[in-house]
Structure formats: structure tokens, C-alpha cells
N, C-alpha and C positions, 0 to 999 in steps of 0.2 A: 062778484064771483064770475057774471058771465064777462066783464072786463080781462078779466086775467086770462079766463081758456082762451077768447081773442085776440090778447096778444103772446100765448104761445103759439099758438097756433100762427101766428105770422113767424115767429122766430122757425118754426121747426121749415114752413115754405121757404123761406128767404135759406136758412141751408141745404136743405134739398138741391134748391135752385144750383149753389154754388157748388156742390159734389158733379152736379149734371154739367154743369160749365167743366170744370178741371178735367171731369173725367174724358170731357171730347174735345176739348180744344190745349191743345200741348202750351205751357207756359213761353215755354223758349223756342222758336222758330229755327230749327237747322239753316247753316250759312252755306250756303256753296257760289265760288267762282266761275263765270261764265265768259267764254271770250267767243269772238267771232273774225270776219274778213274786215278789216277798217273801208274797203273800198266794193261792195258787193250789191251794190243798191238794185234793188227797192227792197232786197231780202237782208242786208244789215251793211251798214254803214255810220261816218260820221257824219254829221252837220255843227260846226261850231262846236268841235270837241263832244257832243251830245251823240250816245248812237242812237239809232233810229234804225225803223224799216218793218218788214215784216215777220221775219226771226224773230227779232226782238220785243215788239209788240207779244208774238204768241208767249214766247219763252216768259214775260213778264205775267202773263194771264195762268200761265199754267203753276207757274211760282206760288202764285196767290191762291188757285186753287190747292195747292197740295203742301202750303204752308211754307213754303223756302223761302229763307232770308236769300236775297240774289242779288248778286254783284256782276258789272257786265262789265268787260272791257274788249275794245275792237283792237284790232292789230295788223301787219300783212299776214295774208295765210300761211305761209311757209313757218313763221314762228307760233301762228297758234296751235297746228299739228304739233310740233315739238315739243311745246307747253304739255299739251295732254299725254301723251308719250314718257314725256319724264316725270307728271304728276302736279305739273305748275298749276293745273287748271282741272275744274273737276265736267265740267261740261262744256262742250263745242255747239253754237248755236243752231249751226245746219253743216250736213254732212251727206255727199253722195253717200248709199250702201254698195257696196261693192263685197263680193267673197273674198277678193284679197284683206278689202280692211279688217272683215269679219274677224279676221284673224289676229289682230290688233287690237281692234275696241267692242264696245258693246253698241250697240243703234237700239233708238227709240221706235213706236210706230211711227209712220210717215209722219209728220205735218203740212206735207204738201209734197206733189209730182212736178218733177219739172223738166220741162218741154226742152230741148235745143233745138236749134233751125242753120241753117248758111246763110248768111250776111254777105250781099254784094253791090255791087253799084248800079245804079239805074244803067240798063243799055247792057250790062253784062250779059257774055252767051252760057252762061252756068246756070242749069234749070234743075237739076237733083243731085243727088251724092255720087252718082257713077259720073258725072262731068267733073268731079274735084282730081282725078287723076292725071299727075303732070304737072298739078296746078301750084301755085305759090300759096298757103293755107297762113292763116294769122290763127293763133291760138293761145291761150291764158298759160305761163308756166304751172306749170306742174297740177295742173284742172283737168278733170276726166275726158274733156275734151282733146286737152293734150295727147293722155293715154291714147283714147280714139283713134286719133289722126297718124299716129305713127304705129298703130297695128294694122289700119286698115288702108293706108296710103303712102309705101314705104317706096313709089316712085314719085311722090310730090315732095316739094321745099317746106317743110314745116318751120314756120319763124313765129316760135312762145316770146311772150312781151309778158311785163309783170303782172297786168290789170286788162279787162275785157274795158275796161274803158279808152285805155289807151289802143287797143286791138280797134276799135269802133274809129277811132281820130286816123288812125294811119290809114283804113283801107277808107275811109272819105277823103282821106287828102291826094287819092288815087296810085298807094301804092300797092303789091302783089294782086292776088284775085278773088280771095273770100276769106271770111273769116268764121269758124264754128263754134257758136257761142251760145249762152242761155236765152231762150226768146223774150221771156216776160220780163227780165230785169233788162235787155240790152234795149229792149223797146221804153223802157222806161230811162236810160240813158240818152239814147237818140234823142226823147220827146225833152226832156231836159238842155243836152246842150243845141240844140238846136239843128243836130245834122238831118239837113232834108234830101240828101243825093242817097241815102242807102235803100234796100230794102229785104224783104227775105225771099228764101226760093225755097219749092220742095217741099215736100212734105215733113212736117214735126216730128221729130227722135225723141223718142224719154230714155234716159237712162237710170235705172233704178229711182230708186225713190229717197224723198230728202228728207232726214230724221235727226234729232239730239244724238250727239257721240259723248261717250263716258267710255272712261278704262274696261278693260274688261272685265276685272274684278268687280267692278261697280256695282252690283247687281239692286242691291237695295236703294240707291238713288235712281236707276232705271225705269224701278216698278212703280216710285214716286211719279216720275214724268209722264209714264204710260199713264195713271191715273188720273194725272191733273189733264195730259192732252183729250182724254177720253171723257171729262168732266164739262170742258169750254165746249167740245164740241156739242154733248147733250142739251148745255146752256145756249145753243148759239153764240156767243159769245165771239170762237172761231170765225165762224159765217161773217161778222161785223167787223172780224178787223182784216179776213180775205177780201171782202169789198170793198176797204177803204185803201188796200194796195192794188189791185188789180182789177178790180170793177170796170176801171175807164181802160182798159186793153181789151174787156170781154162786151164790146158793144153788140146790141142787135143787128141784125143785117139791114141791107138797105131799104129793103122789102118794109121791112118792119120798123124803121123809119119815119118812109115818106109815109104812112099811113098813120102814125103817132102826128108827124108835122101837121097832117090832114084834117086830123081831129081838130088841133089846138089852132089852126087857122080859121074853120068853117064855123067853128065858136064863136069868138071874139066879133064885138061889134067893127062897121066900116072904120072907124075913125084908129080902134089900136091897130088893123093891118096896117092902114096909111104911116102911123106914129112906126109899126114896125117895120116897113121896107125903108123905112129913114134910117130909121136904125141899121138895117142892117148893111145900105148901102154905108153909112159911116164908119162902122164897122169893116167892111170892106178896104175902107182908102184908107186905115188905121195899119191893119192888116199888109196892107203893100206897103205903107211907110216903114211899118217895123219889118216887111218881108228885106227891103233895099236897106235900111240899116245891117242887118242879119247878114246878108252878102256881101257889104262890104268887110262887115268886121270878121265874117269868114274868109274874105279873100286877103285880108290883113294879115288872119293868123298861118292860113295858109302861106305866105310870104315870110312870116316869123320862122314857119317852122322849116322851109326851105330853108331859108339861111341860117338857122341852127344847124339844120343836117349839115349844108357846107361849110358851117366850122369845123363840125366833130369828124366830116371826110377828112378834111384838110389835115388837123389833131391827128388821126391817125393813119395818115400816111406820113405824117412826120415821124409819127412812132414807132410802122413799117419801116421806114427809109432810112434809120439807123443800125449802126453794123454793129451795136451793144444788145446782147438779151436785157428787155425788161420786160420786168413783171412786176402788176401795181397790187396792193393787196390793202385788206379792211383793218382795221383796227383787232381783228381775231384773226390776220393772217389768214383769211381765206382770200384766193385770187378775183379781183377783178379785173386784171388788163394783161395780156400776154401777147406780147409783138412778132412777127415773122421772124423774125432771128430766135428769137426762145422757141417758134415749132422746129427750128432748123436744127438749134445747138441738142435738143431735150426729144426731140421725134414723137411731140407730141401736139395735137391741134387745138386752136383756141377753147373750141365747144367741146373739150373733152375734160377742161381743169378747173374752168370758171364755177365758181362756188366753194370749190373744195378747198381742203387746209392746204398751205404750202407745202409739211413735214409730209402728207401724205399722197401727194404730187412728186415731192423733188424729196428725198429722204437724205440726197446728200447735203440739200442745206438745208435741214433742220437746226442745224449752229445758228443758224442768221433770226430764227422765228425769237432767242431773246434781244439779238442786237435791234431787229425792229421795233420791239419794246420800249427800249434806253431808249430810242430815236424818237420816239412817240412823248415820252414822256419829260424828256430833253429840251426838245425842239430842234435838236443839232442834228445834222448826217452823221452817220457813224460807217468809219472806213477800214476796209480790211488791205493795203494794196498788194499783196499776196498770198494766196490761196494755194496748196499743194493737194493736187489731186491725183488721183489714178485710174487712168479710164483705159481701157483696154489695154491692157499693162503698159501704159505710157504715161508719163508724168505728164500734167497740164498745170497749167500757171495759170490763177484769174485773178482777177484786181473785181472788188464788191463793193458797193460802195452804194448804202441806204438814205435814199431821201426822203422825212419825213412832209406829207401834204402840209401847206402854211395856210390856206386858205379856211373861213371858219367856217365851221357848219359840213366842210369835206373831212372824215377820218382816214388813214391811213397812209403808206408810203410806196415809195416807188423801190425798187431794188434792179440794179444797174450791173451787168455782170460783164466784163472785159476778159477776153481770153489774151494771155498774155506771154504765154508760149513761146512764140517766136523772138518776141522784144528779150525775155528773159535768156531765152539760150543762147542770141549775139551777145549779149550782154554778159554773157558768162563763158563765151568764147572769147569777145576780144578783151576782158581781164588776166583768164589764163594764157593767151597771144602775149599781152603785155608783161606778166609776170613771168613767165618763162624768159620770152628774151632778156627782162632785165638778171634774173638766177643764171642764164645760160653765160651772161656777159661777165659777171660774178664767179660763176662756175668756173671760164675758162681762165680767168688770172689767176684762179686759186688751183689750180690745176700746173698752171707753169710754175706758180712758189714752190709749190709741194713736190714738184717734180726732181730738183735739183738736191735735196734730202735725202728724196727716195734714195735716186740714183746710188749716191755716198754708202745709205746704209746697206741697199742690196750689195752693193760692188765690196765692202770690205765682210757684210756676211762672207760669200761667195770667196773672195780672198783667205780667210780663217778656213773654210772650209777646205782651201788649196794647199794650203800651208799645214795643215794636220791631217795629208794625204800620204799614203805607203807610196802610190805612184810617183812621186816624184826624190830621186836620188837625192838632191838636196836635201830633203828634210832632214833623211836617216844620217848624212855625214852630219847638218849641223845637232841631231840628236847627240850622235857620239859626242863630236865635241863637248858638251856637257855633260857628258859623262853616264848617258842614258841611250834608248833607242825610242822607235815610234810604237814597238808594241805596249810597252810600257805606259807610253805618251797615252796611246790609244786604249789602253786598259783604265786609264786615270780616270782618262774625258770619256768614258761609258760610264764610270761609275760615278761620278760628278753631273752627270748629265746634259756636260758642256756640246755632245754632240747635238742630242735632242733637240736641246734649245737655237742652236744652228740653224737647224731643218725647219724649227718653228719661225727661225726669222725670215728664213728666206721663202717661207707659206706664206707669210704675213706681208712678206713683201710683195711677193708676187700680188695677194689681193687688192693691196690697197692702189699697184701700177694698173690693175685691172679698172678700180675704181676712177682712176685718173684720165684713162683712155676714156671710159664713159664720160666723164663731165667734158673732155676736152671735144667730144661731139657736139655740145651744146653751141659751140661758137666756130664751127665751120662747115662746109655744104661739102655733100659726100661727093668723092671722087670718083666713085666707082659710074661705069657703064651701062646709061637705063636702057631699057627697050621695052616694045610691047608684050606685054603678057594679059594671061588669064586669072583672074583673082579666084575661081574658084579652081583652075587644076593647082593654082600657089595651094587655097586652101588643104584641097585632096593630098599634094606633096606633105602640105605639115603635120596635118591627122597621120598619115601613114608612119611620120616621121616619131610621132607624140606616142603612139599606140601601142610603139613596143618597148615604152619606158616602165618602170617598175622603182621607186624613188621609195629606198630605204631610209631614209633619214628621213622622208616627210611621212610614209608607211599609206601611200596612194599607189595603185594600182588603173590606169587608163583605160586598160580594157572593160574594167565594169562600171563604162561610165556610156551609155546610147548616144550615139551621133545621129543626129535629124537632119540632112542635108533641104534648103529648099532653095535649089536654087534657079532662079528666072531663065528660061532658054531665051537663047541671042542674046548674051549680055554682051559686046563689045569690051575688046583686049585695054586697057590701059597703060599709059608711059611711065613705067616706074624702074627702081632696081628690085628685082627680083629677090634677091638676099635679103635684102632690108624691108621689105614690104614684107617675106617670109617669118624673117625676127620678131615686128610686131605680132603676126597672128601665132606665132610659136608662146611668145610671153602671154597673151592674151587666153588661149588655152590653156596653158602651165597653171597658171593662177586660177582659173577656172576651176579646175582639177584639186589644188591646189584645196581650192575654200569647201570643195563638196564633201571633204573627210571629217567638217568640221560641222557639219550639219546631220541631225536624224532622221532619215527618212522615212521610216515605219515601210508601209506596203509601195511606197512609189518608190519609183527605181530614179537614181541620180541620171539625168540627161542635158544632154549641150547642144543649141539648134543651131546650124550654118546659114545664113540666109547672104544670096547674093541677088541685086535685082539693079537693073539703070534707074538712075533716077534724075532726070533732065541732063544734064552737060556732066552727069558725075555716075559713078556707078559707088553703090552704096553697098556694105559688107555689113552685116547684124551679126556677134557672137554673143549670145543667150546663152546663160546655165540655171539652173533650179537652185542652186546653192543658197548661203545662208544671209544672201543682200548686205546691202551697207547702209547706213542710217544716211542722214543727207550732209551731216558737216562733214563725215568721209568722204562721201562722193565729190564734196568740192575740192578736194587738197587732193584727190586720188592724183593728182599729174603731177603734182608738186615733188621736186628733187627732194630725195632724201624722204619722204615723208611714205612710211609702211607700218601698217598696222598688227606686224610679224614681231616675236620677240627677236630679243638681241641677239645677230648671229645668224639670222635665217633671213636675211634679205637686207639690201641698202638702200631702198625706196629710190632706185634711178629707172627698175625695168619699166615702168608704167610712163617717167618723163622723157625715156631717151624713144621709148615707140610714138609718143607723143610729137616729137620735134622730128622723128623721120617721116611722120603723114605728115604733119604742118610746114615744115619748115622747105626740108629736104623734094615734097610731092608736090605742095601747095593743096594738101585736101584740107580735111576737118576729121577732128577724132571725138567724139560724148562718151558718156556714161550716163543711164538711167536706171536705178532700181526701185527695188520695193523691200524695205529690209524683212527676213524673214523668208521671202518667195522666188524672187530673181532679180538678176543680175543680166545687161544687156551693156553689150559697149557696138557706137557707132560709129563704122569708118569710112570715108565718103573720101574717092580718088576723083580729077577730071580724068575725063577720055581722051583729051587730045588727038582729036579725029586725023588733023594735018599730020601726026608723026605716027600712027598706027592706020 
């Protein structure tokens, strides 16, 4: 009997027990992801893919005290910000506080304050923060110190590098004049890679204090940290792993030293000082051995890294020195390399794009951020070699043309941009040069065929016309003869409509002589009498001339159409014919006019600008309208004979080729067309001056 009470009696302990476990200790450990700086040491970094440091030490201790499953991964800071931001990460190892973040994340209590100082070279005349002005500043991208330096020293050179490590390497290798960086980890740097010319100046900066970041929402994983930090610290626990990072930076003074040394000398018997000044003289010549290996292999690397630098000078004045925009970019099309031709072409400076997306840089080639892709994915260039653009209402030609990096372990491509402009409109000048004169050579035989037809069928219109006239005595005798008269005759052919048709052939004729006379301009040089004139009183002559047209058949009105004169004082007279240079700007208005009835303008008023100005050996004529543009395969055949975009009847498509061959041929100028369809219409006429005969 008392067998059995005692072993219930253990049954009912042993479940007690087990309600008091479950009820304070959670089965399942919450997971949360943890990232930090991959290069931050002594406060987190890697070693052999392993993080370590001081962060991570605490962050692991507080883990454990407050039960979290923790997962760490280091990273560059720039992506571990973002991580948390978008949610990728639920805690940041260390994090300055700042009021601007506040407003972003949540912060832990501190886990530590940290100190920054100015980093400079032995010998340097920089002794406090008011001597950094003017000065060349090395500082961490996008690190509080950065912030710092560019609110509070906005006449000095600030030059951000990615890592306070590499900031340490460059202002040892003796270049700008200080750098502002964290004290405790940078000293822990220095003592690591061996740089012995630095040192610090001035008195120690804190800037807020260094705490776990979590979303701001986070709240309940916050209060977790808060707890756990508040746990290690009551355990000690804190205290032991702040001494195993920093301990050997917070030495005693010298004072307190030689008095320690004092003790443990006056101690020991004669025989260990003797064993210890052996010591420590060996120690000593140990110490210069490795002090002159040190020196050399820092004067090695110092030599390495000079001629690194004068490769990447050399790199990129090759990449200055080219008359093409390039622009190099990451595998996500954010820029890293933009040449002086791209601040020139884009009016924008290198340190203003770097990192950013392309499409949010250059909006007008956002086309290109898929053909990068293909190229990426490819491994081939991928080539555009014409581009049509429109940059202050002027077409631009560029030739594009995407190289993807080949090399391994580098991502992204280069994009290559050729303005192409000039190449494109000789090119499209001496095709219509050539194609005109071969049409005009064509134009003119087929002009003399057709001419000898004509002739025939006006001259015997014209004859029937003669011969079924009252005016002449003849008719009526030989009417009589036949036993009729001509009113009769003429009463017949009104009602047959033989007259009508008469009148219609000798309209038809007349036009098509009209026609004739145009193409036979094509193959000969005008006879008429040049002299110097003014192209803009020519202009003023043909507006005056235009202005008081009113064209019922096309149902345009000129007067309600703004004339913008802008025309250049002291433009120099030109050798031309006057008539004919007049004809061209008459048809070039006409049509102008012509297209504005064909277009809606809601609130803006139809307008035509004049623009006359010199332009080197030539003086240059711009007629602009706001009209309804031409798509681009128009604009190229605009010169071409015969070719009008008018129904049948309302034009022969010669007014545009015969203005064409009287600038080109008859002047020796140049005549373009450039629109935008939809907005405007611009054509350009460019005369020489011929100084000798004006």
C-alpha cells in the first residue's frame, strides 16, 4: 500500500514537472532572418564566408535569450537597407538611429555607442574638424558620415568609396587629406592590415547610438530584442563579448602601465628578468624582421596599386577620348560608366546618374533596357543603326549599338550611341541630287515626245473652234452651200454640247502645255538675269503677295493664319533670280496654308514662322507651320516629280520638285524637309552668299 502512494505520488511530480516546462518554455522557437554589412569589422563581417564580429556575437546572445530561431547573412549595406525596406529581412544587425530613419524603421535600445574620429597621415596639419574645410574628405558611400560631411563641409571634395576599408588603403597610399570614419572598427582595420603611417586627430564624435532595425511595424519582435538585450546585459554576458572586441583598443594609460610592468618585474627572481630581457630583445629583432618584410610588401602593394590606378586613368581617357556617348550598365541597367560625350550629348554629369536605372536617367531609351537583356542573355551585340528622334523640333539620327561584357565574373554591357545626323541628311541629299537629275533627264525627253501631240491636238481644237465661228464670212457662205446657216450650225453644237467640249479640250490642253513647260525645267539652267537680293524683303514681297489670296476651291483663307517673322539683322544679300527664288517661297507657303485647313486646332491658332539668319558661306531660310506633319516615307519622295499626296485634280506633284531644282540646281544651294507628323512641318533653304558678286 505504501508502494503504490509512492509511486503515484512520483507520477503526479514528474507531470507537474512537465505542465511547468510547456508552460514557460515555447515548443517551437520563432525564425527570424538577420542581415548585416558583409565588410564592417569588428562590428560584423565575413571571415571564410563565416560572419563574425561584434553584432553578431550580441545579436546571437540575445537570440538565445529570448528564444529566436536566428539566421544571419552579411551582405553590401546598400542591399541590406533595401532588404528590410521591402521586407526581405526582418532584422538589421546595427543600425545608426537617426530621426530621418525613425521614420522608416523601428530601432532597438542601443547595443553600443559609437565613436567617429578623422583619420590622417602622420605629418598631417589637420588637428580638429574646423581644419576639414577645403579639404579632400574620404568617406563610406551612403554611411552617416557621408551625410555629415556634405551638410557640414559643402566647400570641401567629398570622395564616398564603397567600404571604410578601402577609405583607410587609399588615404595610406597618400592620397586626398582625411578621412571620417568609425574609430573602434577603423582601428581595428589599421591593426589588421598592417597600416602603420595613419593616425587620428581631434576629439571623438558620437553620432546617435547603434541599435537592431526592424520594420516599423515590427513591434512585437522589437520588444523581443529589447528583452533579450536587457537580459545579456544583467547576465554579463554583454560585458564578455564588448571585451573580447574591444578590450585591446581600451588599454590603460601609460601611467598605469609602467606601474603594472613594475610590479611584475620587481617580482620575479634575477634569473626570469635575465631569461626576459632575452626575450624580449628577440622579440625585438623579430619585430624589425617582420617590421622590413611589412615595408616592403606595402611598398609592393603601393606600386600595384599605382599601376592599377594608371591603367583605369589611361581606360578612361580612352573612354573620354571618344566622340561616341557611352554608357556602361549592370546587368538591372543601372549605370555604371558615363563618358564626357554622354555629359555633353545628355547635360548631365557623371556623379549625378551613377547607380540609377537607365529608363529613369534617359527616358528616351528606355527601348534599349529590353535589347540589353537579349544581349545579356545572347551574348551577341544587338544593333539598331537608325534611330529617329526628335529633340527640339529637329530630327536626329543615332546609330545604337549594345555590347554585352564577355569577360567572367563582370555583368553587364556597354551601350554605344552615334549621332548620325549629318552622315544621314548628305546621304539623303545626294540620293535626291541623283534621283532628280536622273527623273529631270527622263522628265525632259518625255517632255519633247509629248510636246509634238500636244501641239497637233491644241492647234486643230483651236482650228474647229475657228471654223464654227460667226466671225468669219467663210463659214456662213460655205453653211449656205449646204443648204443651212451658222445659227443653225451653232444652235446644233449648244445643244450636242460639241461647243463645251471644245472649250474643255483646249483647258486640258492648255494644262497639260503647262505641265510640259514644268518638267522641261528640269533639264535646263534658267536664263533669266540673277542679281543680289534680300531673301527676307523676297520673303515680305511673297507674304504680302499670299495674304490677300482667298482660294475657293481649296476653302482657305491666309489671313487667319500668324506670320512669326524672325529674322537675323545683317543677313547679307545673295545671287539669285529673284522670281524664281520668289516661286519657291510662294509654293512653300501655298502648301503650307494649304495643309493648316486639314488640321483641328481646338484653342491654338494655325501659325507659319519665317526664319532668316547666315549661316557660314550660306544664308539659311526656315519655313515652319504648325500644320498636320507628314509621316517619314512622305517626307522622303516630298521632291519627287509627280509624287503629291492631293486627290486627283488638285495638284501634279511638280510644285515641290521644280522649287527643288531651282535651289539645287539653277542656285547651287540645298533645300530639306523635317517634320513631326501631327505637330509641324519645317522646310530648309540654304542660298551661298557669293560675296565676289554681291
Amino acid at each position: 500500500m505504501v508502494a503504490e502512494k509512492g509511486s503515484g505520488l512520483k507520477i503526479f511530480l514528474l507531470l507537474l514537472w512537465i505542465s511547468c516546462f510547456l508552460a514557460v518554455k515555447p515548443v517551437f522557437a520563432e525564425s527570424i532572418l538577420a542581415e548585416g554589412d558583409s565588410n564592417y569589422p569588428p562590428y560584423e563581417y565575413l571571415e571564410d564566408g563565416v560572419p563574425k564580429g561584434f553584432n553578431i556575437d550580441v545579436l546571437r546572445a540575445v537570440a538565445k535569450a529570448s528564444d529566436l530561431d536566428l539566421s544571419i547573412n552579411l551582405r553590401p549595406w546598400g542591399e541590406v537597407m533595401e532588404n528590410l525596406e521591402k521586407g526581405a529581412n526582418d532584422v538589421v544587425t546595427g543600425m545608426f538611429l537617426t530621426p530621418a530613419r525613425t521614420e522608416l524603421f523601428g530601432f532597438s535600445i542601443p547595443h553600443n555607442i559609437v565613436s567617429h574620429t578623422i583619420f590622417v597621415r602622420e605629418g598631417s596639419d589637420i588637428k580638429r574638424l574646423e581644419d576639414l574645410h577645403g579639404k579632400e574628405i574620404l568617406v563610406q558611400r551612403s554611411d552617416i558620415m557621408h551625410e555629415y560631411a556634405l551638410e557640414h563641409y559643402p566647400d570641401s571634395i567629398i570622395v564616398p568609396v564603397p567600404d571604410q576599408g578601402l577609405a583607410l588603403k587609399i588615404l595610406s597610399s597618400g592620397k586626398h587629406d582625411a578621412a571620417l570614419l568609425g574609430k573602434m572598427q577603423n582601428l581595428f582595420r589599421a591593426a589588421e592590415s598592417g597600416i602603420g603611417n595613419l593616425k587620428t586627430t581631434g576629439a571623438d564624435f558620437a553620432f546617435g547610438k547603434y541599435c537592431f532595425a526592424v520594420r516599423k511595424e515590427d513591434e512585437e519582435l522589437l520588444g523581443r530584442l529589447n528583452e533579450g538585450l536587457n537580459l545579456i546585459k544583467k547576465s554579463g554576458e554583454y560585458d564578455k563579448i564588448y571585451e573580447k572586441w574591444f578590450g585591446v583598443f581600451e588599454r590603460k594609460t601609460l601611467y598605469d602601465r609602467i606601474i603594472h610592468y613594475a610590479v611584475i618585474v620587481l617580482g620575479p627572481l634575477l634569473g626570469f628578468l635575465v631569461a626576459f630581457m632575452l626575450w624580449v630583445w628577440l622579440l625585438r629583432h623579430k619585430v624589425r624582421q617582420k617590421t622590413e618584410l611589412l615595408r616592403a610588401e606595402l611598398h609592393e602593394r603601393q606600386k600595384a596599386e599605382q599601376n592599377l590606378q594608371k591603367v583605369q586613368l589611361y581606360l578612361s581617357s580612352i573612354i573620354n577620348s571618344m566622340p561616341s556617348a557611352i554608357i556602361g550598365v549592370d546587368n538591372e541597367c543601372r549605370i555604371n560608366q558615363w563618358n564626357i560625350e554622354t555629359e555633353k550629348v545628355y547635360g548631365l554629369r557623371r556623379d549625378e546618374v551613377l547607380g540609377k536605372l537607365l529608363e529613369q536617367v534617359l527616358p528616351e531609351l528606355s527601348g534599349e533596357v529590353k535589347r540589353v537583356h537579349n544581349a545579356l542573355k545572347t551574348g551577341r551585340q544587338e544593333v539598331d543603326p537608325l534611330v529617329r528622334r526628335y529633340v527640339d523640333k529637329r530630327v536626329k539620327y543615332e546609330s545604337v549599338t549594345i555590347y554585352p561584357l564577355a569577360e567572367s565574373g563582370v555583368e553587364g554591357a556597354v551601350i554605344r550611341i552615334d549621332d548620325i545626323t549629318d552622315r544621314m541628311n548628305f546621304e539623303q541629299m545626294v540620293m535626291q541630287n541623283e534621283k532628280m537629275l536622273s527623273v529631270g533627264g527622263l522628265a525632259a525627253g518625255m517632255a519633247h515626245e509629248i510636246n509634238n501631240p500636244l501641239a497637233i491636238i491644241v492647234g486643230n481644237a483651236q482650228n474647229i473652234a475657228r471654223h464654227a465661228s460667226h466671225d468669219l464670212k467663210r463659214n456662213e457662205l460655205l453653211a449656205q452651200e449646204c443648204g443651212t446657216n451658222m445659227d443653225v450650225i451653232h444652235e446644233y453644237m449648244e445643244k450636242r454640247g460639241i461647243l463645251y467640249r471644245i472649250d474643255g479640250i483646249l483647258e486640258a490642253g492648255g494644262r497639260a502645255a503647262k505641265i510640259v513647260s514644268n518638267m522641261l525645267s528640269f533639264s535646263r539652267k534658267s536664263d533669266k538675269v540673277k542679281g543680289c537680293h534680300s531673301l527676307p524683303e523676297l520673303l515680305d514681297t511673297t507674304v504680302d503677295l499670299v495674304s490677300s489670296s482667298y482660294s475657293l476651291k481649296e476653302k482657305y483663307d491666309f489671313k487667319q493664319i500668324e506670320i512669326i517673322r524672325e529674322f537675323e539683322k545683317g543677313v547679307p544679300d545673295v545671287w539669285c533670280e529673284n522670281n524664281e527664288i520668289q516661286q519657291v517661297f510662294l509654293n512653300l507657303i501655298r502648301n503650307g496654308a494649304e495643309a493648316a485647313q486639314t488640321k483641328q486646332y481646338g484653342d491654338v491658332r494655325p501659325h507659319m514662322i519665317l526664319r532668316v539668319k547666315q549661316a557660314g558661306e550660306m544664308v539659311r531660310v526656315e519655313i515652319e507651320d504648325n500644320g498636320p506633319g507628314m509621316e517619314e516615307d512622305v517626307s522622303k519622295r516630298i521632291f519627287e516629280p509627280f509624287y503629291t499626296t492631293k486627290e486627283v485634280g488638285k495638284g501634279t506633284g511638280l510644285g515641290l520638285s521644280v522649287s527643288y531644282f531651282i535651289v539645287a540646281e539653277h542656285h547651287g544651294g540645298t533645300m530639306e524637309v523635317d517634320s513631326m507628323p501631327g505637330e509641324w512641318t519645317r522646310f530648309i533653304i540654304q542660298l551661298p552668299i557669293e560675296e565676289t558678286k554681291c
